[in-house]
PyMOL Python script that loads the backbone (N, CA, C, O; Angstrom):
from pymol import cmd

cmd.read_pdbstr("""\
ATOM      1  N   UNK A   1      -1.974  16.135 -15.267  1.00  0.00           N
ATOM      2  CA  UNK A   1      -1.784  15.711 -13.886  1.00  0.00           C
ATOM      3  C   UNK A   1      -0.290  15.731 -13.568  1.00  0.00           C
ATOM      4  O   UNK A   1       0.547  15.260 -14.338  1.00  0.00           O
ATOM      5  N   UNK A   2       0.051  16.388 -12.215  1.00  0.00           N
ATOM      6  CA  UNK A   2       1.386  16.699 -12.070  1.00  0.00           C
ATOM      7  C   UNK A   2       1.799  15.379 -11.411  1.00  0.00           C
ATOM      8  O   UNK A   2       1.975  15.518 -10.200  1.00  0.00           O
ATOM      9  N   UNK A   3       1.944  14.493 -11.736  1.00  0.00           N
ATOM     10  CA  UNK A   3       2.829  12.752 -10.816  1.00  0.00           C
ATOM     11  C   UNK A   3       3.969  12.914 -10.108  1.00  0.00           C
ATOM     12  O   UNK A   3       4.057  12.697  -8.899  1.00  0.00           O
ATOM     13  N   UNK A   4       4.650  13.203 -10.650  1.00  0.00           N
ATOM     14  CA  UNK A   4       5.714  13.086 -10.021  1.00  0.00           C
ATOM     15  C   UNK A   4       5.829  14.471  -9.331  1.00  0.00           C
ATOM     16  O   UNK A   4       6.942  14.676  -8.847  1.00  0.00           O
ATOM     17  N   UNK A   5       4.862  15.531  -9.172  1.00  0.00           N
ATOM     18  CA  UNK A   5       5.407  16.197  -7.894  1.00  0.00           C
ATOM     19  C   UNK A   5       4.023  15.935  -6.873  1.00  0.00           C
ATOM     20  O   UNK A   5       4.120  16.477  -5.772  1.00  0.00           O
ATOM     21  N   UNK A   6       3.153  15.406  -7.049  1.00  0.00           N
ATOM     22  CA  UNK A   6       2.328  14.634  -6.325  1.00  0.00           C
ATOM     23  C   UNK A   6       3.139  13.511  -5.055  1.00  0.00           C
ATOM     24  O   UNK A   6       3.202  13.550  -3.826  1.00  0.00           O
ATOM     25  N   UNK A   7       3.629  12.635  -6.029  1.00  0.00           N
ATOM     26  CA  UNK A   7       4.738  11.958  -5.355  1.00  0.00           C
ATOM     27  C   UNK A   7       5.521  12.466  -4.852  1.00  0.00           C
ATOM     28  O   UNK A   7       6.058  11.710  -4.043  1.00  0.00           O
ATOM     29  N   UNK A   8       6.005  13.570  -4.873  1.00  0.00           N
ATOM     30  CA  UNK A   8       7.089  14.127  -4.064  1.00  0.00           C
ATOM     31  C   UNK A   8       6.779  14.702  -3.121  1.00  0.00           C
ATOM     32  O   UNK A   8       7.594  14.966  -2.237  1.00  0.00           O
ATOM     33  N   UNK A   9       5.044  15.174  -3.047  1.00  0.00           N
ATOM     34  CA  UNK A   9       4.679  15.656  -2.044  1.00  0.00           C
ATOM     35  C   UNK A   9       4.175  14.750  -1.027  1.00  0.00           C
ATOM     36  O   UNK A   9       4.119  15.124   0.144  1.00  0.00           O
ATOM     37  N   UNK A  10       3.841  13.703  -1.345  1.00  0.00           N
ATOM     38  CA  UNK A  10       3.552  12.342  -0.458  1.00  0.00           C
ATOM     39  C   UNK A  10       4.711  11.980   0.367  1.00  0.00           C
ATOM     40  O   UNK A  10       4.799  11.926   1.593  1.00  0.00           O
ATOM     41  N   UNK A  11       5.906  11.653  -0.878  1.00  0.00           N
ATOM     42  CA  UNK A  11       7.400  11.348   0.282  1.00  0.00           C
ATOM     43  C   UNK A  11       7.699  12.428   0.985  1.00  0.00           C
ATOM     44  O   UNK A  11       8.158  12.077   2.072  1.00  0.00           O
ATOM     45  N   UNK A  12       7.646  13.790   0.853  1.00  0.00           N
ATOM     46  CA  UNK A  12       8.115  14.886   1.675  1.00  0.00           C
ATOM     47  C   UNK A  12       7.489  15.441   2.484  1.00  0.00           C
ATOM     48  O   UNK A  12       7.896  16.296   3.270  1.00  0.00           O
ATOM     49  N   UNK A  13       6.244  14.937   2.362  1.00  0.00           N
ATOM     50  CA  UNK A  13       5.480  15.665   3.415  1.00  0.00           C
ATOM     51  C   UNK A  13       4.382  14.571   3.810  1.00  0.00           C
ATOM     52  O   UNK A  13       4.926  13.702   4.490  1.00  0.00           O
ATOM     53  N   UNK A  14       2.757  14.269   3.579  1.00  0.00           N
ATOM     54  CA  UNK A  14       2.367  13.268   4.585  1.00  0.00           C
ATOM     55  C   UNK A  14       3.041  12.202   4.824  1.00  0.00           C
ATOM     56  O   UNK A  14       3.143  11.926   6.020  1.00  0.00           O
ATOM     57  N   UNK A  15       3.596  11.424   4.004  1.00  0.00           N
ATOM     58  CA  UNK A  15       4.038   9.820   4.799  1.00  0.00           C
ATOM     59  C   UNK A  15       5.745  10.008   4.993  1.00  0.00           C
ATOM     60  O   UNK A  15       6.555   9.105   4.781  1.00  0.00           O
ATOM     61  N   UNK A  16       6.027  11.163   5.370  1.00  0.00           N
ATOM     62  CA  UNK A  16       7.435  11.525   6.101  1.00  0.00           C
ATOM     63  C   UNK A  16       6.740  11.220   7.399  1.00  0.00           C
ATOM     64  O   UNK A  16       6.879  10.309   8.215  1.00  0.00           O
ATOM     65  N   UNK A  17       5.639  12.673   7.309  1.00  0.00           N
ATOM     66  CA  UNK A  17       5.326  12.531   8.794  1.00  0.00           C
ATOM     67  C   UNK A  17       4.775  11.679   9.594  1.00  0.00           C
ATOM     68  O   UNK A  17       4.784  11.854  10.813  1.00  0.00           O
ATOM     69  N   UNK A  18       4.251  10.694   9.050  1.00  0.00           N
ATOM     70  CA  UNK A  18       3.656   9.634   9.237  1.00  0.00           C
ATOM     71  C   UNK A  18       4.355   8.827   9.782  1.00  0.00           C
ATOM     72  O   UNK A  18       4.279   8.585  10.986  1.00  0.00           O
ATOM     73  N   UNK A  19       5.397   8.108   8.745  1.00  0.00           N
ATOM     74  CA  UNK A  19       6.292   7.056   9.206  1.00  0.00           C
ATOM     75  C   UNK A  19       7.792   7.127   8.994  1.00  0.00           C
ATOM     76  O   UNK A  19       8.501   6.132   8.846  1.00  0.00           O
ATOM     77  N   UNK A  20       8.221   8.386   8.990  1.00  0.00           N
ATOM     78  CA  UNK A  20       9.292   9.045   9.539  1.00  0.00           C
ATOM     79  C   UNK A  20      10.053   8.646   7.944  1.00  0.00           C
ATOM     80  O   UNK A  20       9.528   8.065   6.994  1.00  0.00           O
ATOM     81  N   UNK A  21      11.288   9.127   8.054  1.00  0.00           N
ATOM     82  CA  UNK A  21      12.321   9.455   6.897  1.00  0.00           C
ATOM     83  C   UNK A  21      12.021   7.714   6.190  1.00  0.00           C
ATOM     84  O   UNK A  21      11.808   6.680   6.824  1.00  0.00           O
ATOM     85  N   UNK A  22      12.127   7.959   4.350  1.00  0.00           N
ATOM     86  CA  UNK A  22      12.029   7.419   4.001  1.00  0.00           C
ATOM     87  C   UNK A  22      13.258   6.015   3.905  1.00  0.00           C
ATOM     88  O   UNK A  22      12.773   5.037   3.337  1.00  0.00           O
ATOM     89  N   UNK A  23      14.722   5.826   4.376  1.00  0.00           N
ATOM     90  CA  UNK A  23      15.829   5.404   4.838  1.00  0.00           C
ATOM     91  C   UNK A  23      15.192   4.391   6.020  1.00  0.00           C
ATOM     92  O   UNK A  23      15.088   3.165   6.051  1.00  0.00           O
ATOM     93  N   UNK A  24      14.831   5.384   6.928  1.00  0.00           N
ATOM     94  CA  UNK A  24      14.363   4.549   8.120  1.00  0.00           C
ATOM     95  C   UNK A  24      13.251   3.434   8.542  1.00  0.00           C
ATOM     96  O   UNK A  24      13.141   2.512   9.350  1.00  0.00           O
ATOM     97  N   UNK A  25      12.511   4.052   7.542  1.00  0.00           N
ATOM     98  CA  UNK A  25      10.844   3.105   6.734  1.00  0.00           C
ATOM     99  C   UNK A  25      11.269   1.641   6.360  1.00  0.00           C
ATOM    100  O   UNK A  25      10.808   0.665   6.952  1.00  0.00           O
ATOM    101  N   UNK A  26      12.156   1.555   5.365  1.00  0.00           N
ATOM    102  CA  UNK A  26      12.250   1.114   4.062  1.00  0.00           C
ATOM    103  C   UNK A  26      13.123  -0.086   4.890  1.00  0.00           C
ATOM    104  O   UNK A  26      12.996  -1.277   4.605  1.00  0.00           O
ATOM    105  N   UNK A  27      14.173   0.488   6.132  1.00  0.00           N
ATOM    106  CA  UNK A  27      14.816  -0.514   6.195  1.00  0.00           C
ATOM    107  C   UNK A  27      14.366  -0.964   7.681  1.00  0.00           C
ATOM    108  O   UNK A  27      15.199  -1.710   8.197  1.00  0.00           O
ATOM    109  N   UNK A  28      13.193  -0.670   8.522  1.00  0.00           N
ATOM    110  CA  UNK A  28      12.197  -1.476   8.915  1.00  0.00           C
ATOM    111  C   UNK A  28      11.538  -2.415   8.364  1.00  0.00           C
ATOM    112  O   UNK A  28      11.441  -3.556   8.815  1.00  0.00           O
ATOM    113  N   UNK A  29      11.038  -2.001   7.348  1.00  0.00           N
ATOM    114  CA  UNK A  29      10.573  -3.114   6.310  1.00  0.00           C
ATOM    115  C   UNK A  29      11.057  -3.894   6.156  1.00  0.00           C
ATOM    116  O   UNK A  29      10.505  -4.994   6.124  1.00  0.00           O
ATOM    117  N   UNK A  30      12.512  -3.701   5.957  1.00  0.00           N
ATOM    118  CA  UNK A  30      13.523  -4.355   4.928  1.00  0.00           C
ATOM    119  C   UNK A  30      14.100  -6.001   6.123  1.00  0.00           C
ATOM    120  O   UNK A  30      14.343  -7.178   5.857  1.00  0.00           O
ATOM    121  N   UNK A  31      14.099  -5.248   7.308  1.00  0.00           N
ATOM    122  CA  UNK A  31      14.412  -6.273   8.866  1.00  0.00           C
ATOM    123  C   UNK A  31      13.215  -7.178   8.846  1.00  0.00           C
ATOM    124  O   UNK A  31      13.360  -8.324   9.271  1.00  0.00           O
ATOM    125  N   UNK A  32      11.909  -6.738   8.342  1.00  0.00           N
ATOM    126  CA  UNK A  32      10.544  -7.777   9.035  1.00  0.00           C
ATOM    127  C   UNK A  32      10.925  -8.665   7.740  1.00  0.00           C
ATOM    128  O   UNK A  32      11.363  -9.796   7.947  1.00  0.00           O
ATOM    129  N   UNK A  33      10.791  -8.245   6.537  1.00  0.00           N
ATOM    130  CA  UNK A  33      10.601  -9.117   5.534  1.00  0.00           C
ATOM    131  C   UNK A  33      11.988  -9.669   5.258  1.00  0.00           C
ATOM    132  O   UNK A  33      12.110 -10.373   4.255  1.00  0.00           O
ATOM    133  N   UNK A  34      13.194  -9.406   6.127  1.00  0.00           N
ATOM    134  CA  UNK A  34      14.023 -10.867   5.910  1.00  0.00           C
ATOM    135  C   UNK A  34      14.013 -11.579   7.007  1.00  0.00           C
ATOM    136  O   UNK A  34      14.828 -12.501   6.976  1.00  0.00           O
ATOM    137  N   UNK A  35      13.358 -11.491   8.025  1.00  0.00           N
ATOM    138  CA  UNK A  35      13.183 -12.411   8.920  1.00  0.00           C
ATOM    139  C   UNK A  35      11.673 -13.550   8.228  1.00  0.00           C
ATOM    140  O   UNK A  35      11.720 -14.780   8.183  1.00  0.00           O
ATOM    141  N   UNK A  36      10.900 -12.989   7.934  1.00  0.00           N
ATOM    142  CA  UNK A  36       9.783 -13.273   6.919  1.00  0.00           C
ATOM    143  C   UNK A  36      10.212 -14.537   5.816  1.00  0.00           C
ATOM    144  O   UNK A  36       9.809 -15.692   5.944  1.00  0.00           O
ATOM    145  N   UNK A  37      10.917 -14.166   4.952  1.00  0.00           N
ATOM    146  CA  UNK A  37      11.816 -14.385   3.957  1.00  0.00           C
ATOM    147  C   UNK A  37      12.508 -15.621   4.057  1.00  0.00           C
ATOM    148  O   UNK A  37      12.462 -16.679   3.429  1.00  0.00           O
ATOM    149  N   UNK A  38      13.325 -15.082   5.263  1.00  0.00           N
ATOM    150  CA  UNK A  38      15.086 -15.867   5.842  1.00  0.00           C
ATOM    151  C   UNK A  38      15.683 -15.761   4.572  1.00  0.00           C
ATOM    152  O   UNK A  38      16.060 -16.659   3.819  1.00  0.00           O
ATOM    153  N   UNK A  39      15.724 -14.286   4.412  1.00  0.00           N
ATOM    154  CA  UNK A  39      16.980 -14.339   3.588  1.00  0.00           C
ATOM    155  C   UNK A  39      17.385 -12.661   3.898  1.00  0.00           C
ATOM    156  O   UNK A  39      16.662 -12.096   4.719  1.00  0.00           O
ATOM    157  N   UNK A  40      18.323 -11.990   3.376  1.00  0.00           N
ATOM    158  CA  UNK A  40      19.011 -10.191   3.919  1.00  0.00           C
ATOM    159  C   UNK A  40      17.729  -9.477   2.832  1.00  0.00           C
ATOM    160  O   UNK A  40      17.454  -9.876   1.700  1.00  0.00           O
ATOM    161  N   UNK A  41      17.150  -8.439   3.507  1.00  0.00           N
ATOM    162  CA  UNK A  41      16.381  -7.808   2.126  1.00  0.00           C
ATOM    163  C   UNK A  41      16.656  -6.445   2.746  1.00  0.00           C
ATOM    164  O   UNK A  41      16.414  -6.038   3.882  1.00  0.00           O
ATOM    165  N   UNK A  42      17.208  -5.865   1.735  1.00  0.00           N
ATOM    166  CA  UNK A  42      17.608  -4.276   1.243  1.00  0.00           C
ATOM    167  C   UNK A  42      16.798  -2.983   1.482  1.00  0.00           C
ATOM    168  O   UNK A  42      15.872  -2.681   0.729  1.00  0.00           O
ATOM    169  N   UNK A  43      17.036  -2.477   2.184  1.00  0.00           N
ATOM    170  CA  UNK A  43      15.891  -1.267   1.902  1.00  0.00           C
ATOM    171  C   UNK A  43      15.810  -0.989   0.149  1.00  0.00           C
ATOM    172  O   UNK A  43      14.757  -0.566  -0.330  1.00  0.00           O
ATOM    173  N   UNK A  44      16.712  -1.199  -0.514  1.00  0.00           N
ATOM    174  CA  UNK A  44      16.473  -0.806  -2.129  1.00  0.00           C
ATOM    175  C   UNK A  44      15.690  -2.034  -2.739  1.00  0.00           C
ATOM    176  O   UNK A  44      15.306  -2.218  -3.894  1.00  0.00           O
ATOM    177  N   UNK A  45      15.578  -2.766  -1.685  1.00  0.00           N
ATOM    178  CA  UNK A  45      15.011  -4.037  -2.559  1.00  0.00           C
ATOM    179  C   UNK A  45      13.288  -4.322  -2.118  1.00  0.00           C
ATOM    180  O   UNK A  45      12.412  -5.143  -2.389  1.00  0.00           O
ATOM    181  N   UNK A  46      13.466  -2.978  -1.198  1.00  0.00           N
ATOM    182  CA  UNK A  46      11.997  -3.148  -0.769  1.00  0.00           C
ATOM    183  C   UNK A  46      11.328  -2.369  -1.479  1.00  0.00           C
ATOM    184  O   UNK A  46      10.247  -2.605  -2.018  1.00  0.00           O
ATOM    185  N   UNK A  47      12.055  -1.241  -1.509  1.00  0.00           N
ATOM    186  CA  UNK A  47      11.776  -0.165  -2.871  1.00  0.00           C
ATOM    187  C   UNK A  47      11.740  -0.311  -4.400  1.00  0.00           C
ATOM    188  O   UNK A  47      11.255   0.435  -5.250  1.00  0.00           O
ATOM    189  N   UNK A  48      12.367  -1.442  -4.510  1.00  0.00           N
ATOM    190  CA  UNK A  48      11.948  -2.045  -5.990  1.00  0.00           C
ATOM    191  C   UNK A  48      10.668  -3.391  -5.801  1.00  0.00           C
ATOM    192  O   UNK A  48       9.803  -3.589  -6.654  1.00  0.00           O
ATOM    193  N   UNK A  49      10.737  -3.817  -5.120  1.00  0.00           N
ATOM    194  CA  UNK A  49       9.543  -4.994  -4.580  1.00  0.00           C
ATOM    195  C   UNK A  49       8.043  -4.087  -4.265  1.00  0.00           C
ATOM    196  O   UNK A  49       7.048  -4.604  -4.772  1.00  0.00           O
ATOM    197  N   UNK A  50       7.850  -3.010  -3.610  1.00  0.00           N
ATOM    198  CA  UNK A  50       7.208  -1.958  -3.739  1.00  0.00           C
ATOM    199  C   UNK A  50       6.387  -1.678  -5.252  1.00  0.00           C
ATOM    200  O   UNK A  50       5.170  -1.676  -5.442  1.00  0.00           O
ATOM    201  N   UNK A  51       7.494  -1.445  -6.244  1.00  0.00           N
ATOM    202  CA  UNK A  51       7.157  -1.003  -7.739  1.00  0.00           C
ATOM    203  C   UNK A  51       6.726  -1.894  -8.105  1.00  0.00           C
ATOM    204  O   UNK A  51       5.735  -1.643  -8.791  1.00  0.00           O
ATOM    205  N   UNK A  52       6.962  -3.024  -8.014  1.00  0.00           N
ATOM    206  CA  UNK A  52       6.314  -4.633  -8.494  1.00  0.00           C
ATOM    207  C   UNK A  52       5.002  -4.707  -8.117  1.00  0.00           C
ATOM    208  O   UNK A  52       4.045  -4.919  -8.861  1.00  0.00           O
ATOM    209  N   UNK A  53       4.990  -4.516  -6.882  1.00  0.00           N
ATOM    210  CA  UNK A  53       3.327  -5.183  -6.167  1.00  0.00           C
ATOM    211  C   UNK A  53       2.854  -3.949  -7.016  1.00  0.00           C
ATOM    212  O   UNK A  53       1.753  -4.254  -7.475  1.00  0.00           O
ATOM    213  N   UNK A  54       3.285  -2.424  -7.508  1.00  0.00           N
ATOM    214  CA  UNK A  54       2.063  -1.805  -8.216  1.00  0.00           C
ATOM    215  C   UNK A  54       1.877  -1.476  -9.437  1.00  0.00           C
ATOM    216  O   UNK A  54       1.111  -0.700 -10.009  1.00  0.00           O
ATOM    217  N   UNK A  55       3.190  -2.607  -9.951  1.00  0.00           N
ATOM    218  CA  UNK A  55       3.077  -2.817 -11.180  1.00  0.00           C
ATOM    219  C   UNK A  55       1.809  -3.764 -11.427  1.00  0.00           C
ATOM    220  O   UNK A  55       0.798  -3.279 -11.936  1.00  0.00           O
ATOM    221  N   UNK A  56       1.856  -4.955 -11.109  1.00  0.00           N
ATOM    222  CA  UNK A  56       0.539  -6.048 -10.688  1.00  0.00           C
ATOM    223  C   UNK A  56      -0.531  -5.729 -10.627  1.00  0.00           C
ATOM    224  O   UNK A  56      -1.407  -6.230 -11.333  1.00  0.00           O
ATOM    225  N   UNK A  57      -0.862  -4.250  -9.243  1.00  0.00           N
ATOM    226  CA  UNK A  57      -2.281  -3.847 -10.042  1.00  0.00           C
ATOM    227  C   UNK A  57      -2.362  -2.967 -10.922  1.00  0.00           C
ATOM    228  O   UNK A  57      -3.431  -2.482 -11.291  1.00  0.00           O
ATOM    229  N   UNK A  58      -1.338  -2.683 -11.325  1.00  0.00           N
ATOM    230  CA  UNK A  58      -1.833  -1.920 -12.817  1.00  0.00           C
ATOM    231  C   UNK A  58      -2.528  -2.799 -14.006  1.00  0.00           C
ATOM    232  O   UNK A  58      -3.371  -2.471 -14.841  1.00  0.00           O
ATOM    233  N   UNK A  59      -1.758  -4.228 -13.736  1.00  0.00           N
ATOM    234  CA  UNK A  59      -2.375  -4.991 -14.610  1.00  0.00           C
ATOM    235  C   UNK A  59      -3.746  -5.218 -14.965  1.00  0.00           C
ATOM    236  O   UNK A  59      -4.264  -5.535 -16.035  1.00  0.00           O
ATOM    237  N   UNK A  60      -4.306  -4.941 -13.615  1.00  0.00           N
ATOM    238  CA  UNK A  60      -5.909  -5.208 -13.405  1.00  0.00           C
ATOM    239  C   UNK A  60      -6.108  -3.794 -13.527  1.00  0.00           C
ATOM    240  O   UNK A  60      -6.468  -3.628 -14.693  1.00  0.00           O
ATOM    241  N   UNK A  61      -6.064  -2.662 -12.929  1.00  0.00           N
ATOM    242  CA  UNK A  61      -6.574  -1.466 -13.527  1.00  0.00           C
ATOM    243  C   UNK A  61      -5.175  -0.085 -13.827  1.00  0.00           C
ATOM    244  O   UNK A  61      -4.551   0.663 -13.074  1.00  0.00           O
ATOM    245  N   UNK A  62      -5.190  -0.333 -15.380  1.00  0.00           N
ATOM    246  CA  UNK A  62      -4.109   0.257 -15.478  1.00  0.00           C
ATOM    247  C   UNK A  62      -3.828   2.090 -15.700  1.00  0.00           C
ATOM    248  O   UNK A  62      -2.789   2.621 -16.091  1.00  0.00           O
ATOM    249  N   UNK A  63      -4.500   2.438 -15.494  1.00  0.00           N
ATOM    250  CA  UNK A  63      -5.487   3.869 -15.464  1.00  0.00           C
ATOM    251  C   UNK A  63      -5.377   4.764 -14.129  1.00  0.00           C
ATOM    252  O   UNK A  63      -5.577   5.963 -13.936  1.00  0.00           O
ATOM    253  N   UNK A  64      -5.002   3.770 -13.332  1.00  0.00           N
ATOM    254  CA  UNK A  64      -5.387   4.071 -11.987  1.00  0.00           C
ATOM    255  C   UNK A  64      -4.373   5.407 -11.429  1.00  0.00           C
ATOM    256  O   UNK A  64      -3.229   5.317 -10.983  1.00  0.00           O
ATOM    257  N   UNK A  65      -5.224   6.680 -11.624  1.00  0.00           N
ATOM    258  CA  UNK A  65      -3.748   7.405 -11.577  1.00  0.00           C
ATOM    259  C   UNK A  65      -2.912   7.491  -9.994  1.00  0.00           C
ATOM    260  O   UNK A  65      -1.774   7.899  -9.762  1.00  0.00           O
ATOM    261  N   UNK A  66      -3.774   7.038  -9.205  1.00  0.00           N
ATOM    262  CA  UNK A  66      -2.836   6.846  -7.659  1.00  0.00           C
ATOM    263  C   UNK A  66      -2.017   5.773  -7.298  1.00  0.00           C
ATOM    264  O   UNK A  66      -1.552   5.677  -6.163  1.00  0.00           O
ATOM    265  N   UNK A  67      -1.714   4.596  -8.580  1.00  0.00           N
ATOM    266  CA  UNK A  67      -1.124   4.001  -8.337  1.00  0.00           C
ATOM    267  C   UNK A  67      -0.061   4.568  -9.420  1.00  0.00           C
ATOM    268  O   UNK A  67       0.932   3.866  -9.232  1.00  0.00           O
ATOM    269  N   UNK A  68       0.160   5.258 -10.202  1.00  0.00           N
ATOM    270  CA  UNK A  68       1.303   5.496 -11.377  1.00  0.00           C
ATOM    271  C   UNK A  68       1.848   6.223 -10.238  1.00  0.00           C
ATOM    272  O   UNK A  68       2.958   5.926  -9.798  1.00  0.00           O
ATOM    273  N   UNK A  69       0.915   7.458  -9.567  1.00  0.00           N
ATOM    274  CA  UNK A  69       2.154   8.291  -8.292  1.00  0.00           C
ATOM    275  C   UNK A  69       3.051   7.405  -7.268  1.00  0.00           C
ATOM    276  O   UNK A  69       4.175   7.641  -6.824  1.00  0.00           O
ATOM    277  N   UNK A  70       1.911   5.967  -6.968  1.00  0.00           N
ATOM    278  CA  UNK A  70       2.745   5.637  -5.964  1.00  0.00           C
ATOM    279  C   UNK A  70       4.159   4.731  -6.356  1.00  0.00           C
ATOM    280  O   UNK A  70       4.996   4.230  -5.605  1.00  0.00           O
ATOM    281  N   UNK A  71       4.065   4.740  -7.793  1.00  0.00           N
ATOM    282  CA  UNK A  71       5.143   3.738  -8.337  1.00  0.00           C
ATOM    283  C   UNK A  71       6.795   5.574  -8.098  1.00  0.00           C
ATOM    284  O   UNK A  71       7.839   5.684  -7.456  1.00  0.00           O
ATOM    285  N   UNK A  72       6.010   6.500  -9.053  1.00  0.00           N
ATOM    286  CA  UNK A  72       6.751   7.839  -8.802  1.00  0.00           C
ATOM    287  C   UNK A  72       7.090   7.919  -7.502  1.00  0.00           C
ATOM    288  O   UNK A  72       8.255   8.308  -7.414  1.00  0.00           O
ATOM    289  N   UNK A  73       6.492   7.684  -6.239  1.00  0.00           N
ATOM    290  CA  UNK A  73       6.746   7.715  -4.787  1.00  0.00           C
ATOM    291  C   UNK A  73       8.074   6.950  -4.445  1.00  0.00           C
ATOM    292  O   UNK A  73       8.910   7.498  -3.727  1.00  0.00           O
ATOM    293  N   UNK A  74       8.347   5.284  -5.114  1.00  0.00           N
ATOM    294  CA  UNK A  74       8.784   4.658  -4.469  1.00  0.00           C
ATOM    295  C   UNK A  74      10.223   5.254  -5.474  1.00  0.00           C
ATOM    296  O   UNK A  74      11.133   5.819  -4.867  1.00  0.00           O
ATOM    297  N   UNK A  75      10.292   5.126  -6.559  1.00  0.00           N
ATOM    298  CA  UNK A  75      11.892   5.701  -7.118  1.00  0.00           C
ATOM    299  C   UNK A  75      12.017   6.738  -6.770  1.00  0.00           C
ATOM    300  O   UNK A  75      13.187   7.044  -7.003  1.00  0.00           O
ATOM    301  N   UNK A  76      11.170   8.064  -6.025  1.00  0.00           N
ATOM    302  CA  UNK A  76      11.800   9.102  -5.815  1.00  0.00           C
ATOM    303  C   UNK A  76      12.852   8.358  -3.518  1.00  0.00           C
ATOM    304  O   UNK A  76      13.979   8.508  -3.046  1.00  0.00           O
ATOM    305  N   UNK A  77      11.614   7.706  -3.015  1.00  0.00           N
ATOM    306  CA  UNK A  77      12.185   7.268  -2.128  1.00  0.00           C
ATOM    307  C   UNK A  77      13.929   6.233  -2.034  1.00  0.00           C
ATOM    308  O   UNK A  77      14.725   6.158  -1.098  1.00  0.00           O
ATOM    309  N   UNK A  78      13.973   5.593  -3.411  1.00  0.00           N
ATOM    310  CA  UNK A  78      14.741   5.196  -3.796  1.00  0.00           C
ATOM    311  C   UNK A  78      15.743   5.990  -3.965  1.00  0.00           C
ATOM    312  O   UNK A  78      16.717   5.286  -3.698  1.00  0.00           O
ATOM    313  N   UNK A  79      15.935   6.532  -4.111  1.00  0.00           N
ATOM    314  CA  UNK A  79      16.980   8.004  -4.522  1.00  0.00           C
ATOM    315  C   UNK A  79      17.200   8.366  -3.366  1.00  0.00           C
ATOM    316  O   UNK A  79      18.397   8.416  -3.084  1.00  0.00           O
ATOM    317  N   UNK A  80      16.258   8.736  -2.309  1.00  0.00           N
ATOM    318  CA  UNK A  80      16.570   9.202  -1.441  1.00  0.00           C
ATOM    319  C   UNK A  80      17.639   8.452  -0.233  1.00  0.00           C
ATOM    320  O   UNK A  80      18.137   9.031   0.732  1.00  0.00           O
ATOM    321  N   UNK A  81      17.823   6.881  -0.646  1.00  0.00           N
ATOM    322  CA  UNK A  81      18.697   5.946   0.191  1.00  0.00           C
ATOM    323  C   UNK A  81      19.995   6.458  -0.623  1.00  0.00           C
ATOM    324  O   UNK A  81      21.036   6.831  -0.083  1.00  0.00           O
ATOM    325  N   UNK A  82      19.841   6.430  -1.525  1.00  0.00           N
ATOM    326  CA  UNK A  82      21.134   6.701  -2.115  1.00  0.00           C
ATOM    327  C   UNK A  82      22.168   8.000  -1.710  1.00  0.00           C
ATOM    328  O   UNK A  82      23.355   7.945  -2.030  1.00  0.00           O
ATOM    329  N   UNK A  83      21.553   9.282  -0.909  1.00  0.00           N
ATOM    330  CA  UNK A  83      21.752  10.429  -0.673  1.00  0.00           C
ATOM    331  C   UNK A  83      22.952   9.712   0.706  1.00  0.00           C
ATOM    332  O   UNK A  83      22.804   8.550   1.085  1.00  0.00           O
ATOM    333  N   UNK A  84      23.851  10.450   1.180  1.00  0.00           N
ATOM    334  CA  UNK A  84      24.459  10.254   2.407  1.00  0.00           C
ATOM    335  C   UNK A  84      23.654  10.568   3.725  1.00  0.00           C
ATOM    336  O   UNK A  84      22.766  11.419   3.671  1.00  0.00           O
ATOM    337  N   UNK A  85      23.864  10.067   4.635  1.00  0.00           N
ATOM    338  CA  UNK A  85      22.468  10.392   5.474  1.00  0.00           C
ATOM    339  C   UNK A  85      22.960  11.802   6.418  1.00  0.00           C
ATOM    340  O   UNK A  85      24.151  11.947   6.697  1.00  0.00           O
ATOM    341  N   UNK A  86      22.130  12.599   6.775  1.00  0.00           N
ATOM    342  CA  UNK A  86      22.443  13.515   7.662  1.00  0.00           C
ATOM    343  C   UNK A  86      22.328  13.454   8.760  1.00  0.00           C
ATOM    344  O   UNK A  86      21.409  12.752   9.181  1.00  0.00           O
ATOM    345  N   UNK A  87      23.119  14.088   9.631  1.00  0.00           N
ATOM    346  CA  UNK A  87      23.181  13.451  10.669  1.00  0.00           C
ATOM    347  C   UNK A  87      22.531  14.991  11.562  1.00  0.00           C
ATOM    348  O   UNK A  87      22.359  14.971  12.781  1.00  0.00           O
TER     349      UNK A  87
END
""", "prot")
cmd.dss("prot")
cmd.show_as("cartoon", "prot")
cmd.util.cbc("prot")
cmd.orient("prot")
């Protein structure tokens, strides 16, 4: 099973188009859940909080091969904050 270009085809292509650049996602998220919170949360910290919640159900089914991609999804999205943004 190819994972990690599974995942790459998820971030680059359906849930780009879906919910637009992964930068812009992450730090929507990142605005609800520190108002949520009351505290600053990171687009990188949503992207590691992300890997957590699917680390958790791995616990309960650890096999699950659409959740190993979506953990591959969120560090390849992770990377992608790190890039300079284009303008």
């Amino acid at each position: 099973m190819d994972v990690l270009g599974k995942a790459r085809g998820a971030v680059h292509g359906e849930r780009d188009e879906l919910y637009g650049h992964p930068r812009d996602n992450l730090a929507r998220i990142a605005r609800i859940w520190s108002v949520i919170l009351g505290v600053d949360v990171s687009p990188e910290e949503v992207a590691a909080c992300m890997v957590g919640l699917k680390l958790a159900r791995l616990a309960q089914t650890p096999n699950h091969a659409d959740t190993w991609i979506d953990i591959a999804g969120y560090a390849e999205t992770w990377g992608l904050l790190q890039e300079p943004r284009e303008e």
